[in-house]
C-alpha positions as CSV (number, residue, x, y, z in Angstrom):
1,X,16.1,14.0,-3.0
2,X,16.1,13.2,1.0
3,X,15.6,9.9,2.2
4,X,15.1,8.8,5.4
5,X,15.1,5.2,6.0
6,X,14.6,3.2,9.1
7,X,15.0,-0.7,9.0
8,X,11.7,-2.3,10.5
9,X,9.9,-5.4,11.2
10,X,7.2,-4.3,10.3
11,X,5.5,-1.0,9.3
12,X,1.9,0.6,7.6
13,X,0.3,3.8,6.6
14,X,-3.3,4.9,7.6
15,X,-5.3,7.1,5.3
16,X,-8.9,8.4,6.6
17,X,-8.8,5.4,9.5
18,X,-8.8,2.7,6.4
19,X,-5.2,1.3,6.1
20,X,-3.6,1.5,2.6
21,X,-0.5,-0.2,3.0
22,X,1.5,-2.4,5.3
23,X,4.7,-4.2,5.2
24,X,6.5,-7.3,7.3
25,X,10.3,-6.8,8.0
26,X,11.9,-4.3,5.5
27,X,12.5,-0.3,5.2
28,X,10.0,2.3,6.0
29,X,11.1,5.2,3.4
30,X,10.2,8.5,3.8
31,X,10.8,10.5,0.8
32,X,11.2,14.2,0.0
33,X,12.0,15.3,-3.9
34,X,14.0,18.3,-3.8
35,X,14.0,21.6,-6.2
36,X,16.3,20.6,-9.2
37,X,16.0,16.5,-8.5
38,X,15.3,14.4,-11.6
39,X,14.3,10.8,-12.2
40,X,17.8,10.4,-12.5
41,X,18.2,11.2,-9.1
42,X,15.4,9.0,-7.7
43,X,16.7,5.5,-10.2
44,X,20.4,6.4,-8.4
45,X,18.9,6.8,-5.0
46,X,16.7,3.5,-5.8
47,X,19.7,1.5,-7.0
48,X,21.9,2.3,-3.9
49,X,18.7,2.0,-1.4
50,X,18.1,-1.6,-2.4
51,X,21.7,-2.6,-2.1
52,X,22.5,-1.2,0.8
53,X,23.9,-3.3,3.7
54,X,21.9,-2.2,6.6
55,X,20.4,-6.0,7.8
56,X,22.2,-8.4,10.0
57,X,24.1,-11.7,8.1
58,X,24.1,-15.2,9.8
59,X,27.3,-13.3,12.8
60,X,24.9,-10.3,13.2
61,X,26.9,-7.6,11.0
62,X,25.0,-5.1,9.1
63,X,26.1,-6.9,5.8
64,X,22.8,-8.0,4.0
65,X,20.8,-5.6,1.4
66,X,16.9,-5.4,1.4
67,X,17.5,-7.5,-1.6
68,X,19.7,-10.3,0.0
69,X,16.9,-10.6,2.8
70,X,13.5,-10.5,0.4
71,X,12.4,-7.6,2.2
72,X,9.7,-4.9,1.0
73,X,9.6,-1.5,1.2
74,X,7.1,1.2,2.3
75,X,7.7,4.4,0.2
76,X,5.7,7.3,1.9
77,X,6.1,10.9,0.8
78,X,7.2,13.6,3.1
79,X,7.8,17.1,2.4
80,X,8.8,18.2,5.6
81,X,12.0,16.6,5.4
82,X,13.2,19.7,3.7
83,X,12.6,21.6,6.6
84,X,15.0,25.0,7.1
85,X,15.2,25.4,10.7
86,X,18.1,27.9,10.1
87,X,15.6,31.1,10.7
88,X,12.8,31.4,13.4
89,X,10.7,28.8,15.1
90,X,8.5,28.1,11.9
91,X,10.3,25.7,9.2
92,X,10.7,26.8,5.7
93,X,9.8,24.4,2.9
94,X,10.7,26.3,0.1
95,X,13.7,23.7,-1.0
96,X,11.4,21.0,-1.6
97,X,10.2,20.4,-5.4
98,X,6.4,21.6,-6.1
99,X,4.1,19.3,-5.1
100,X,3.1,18.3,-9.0
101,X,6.7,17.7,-9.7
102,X,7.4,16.1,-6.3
103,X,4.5,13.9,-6.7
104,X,6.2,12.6,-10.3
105,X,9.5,12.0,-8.3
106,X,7.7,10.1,-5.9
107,X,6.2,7.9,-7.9
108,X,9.3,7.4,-10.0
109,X,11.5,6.8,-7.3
110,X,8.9,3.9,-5.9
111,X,8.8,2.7,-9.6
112,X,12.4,2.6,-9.7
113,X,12.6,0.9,-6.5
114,X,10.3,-1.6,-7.4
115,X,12.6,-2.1,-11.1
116,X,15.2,-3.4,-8.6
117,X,13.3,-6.5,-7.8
118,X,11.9,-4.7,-4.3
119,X,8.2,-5.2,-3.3
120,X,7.0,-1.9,-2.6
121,X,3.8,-0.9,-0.5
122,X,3.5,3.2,-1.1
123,X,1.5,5.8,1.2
124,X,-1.0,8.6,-0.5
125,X,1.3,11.0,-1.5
126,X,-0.5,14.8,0.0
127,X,-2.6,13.0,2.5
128,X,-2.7,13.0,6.2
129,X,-1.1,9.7,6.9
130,X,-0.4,7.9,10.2
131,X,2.1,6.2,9.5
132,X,3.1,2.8,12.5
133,X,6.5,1.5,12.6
134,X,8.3,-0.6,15.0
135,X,12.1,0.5,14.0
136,X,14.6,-2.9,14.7
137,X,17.9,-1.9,15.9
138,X,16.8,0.6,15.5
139,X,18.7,1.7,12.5
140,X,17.7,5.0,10.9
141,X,19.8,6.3,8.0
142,X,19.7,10.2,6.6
143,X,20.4,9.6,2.6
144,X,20.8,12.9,1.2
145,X,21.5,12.7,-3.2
146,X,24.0,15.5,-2.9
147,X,26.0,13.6,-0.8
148,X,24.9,10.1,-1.8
């Protein structure tokens, strides 16, 4: 499973002009289930995601977790982020799961996140989303589960 986070003060997905989802000050999460990932993989990934120290304490280190803060989470599927860029000008996708089992992994990996006491907000997972952020730091983070 890929992850791409980005700490934000705010954030929302658009779906067909109507929005669907919206957050205040949290993490923006885009998610891609990989060929061979497992709910397993997305409870782990959930477990280190809402403990990780990415916001500023009281001295403004990065020492607070989405859970010390009472932040939420937007959880919005993206395939793409299994790009191979290693061959030609057009990306291969072939690495990420299937879209019925990536769909499961989605959903279990917002579930899972959720389990950890998170409010989540979720995009439509196979739609065309716009998806509005305004990154604070910014801080992006790459979380990959085989190196997590």
């Amino acid at each position: 499973m890929r992850l791409l986070v980005q700490r934000v003060t705010e954030a929302s997905v658009t779906v067909d002009g109507a929005r669907i989802a919206e957050i205040g000050a949290g993490l923006l999460v885009l998610v891609c289930a990989m060929q061979g990932d497992t709910p397993a993989t997305g409870q782990a990934l959930a477990a280190k995601l809402a403990k990780l120290r990415i916001f500023a304490d009281d001295t403004g280190r990065m020492n607070r977790s989405l859970r010390d803060t009472g932040g939420a989470a937007l959880v919005v599927s993206q395939f793409t982020l299994a790009a191979d860029t290693r061959r030609g000008n057009r990306p291969g996708f072939s690495s990420a799961a299937p879209p019925d089992a990536g769909r499961a992994l989605y959903e279990d990996f917002a579930q899972a996140l959720a389990d950890q006491g998170i409010p989540v907000q979720t995009g439509r997972f196979g739609a065309d989303m716009a998806v509005a952020l305004v990154n604070d730091g910014p801080v992006t983070i790459w979380i990959d589960s085989d190196s997590a």
